[in-house]
N, C-alpha and C positions, 0 to 999 in steps of 0.2 A: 694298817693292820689287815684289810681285807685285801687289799693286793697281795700278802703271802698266801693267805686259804684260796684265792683265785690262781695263782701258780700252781699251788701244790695239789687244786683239785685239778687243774686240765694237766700237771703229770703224771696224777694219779689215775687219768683216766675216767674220774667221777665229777664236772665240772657242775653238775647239779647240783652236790654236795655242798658248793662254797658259802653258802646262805645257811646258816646253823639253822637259823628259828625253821626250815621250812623241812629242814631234819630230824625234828621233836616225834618223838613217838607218842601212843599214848599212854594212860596212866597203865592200863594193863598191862602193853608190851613191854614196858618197862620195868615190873614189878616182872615177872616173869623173865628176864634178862638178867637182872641182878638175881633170880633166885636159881638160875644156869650157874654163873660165875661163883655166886655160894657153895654150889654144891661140887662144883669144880674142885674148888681147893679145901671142901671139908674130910678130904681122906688126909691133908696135912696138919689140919689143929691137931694135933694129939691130943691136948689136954681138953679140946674139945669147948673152948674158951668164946669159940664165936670170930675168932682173930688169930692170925698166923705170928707168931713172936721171932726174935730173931732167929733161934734154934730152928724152928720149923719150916724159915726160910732158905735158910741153909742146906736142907734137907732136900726142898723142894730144887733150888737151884741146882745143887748136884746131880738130881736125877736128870734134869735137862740137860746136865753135861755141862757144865761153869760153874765153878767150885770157886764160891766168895768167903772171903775171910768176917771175921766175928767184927772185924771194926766197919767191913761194909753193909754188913747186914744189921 
């Protein structure tokens, strides 16, 4: 298993990276990061739910230009 993240970081460029535990943020960067990502996609809850449902998936994927059907989403 570590020989894949060892390839894929020296072709990614980032062979520092291949070691998770040494990539752990802390608890604030973290909390701070998820709450970027929240606020990201809270122009898509419509319903304002806390969570994107399939409909508002759909929505969002459109606007990115890939239009998924109701059985993918």
């Amino acid at each position: 298993m570590s020989f894949g993240r060892e390839v894929l970081g020296h072709l990614l460029g980032c062979p520092e990276r291949t070691a998770w535990q040494e990539c752990m943020e802390s608890e604030t960067a973290e909390t701070s990061r998820a709450e970027k990502f929240k606020n990201a996609f809270e122009k898509y809850d419509d319903d304002k739910s806390g969570s994107i449902c399939s409909k508002e998936l759909r929505k969002l994927s459109a606007e990115l230009g890939d239009e998924i059907s109701e059985d993918e989403a």
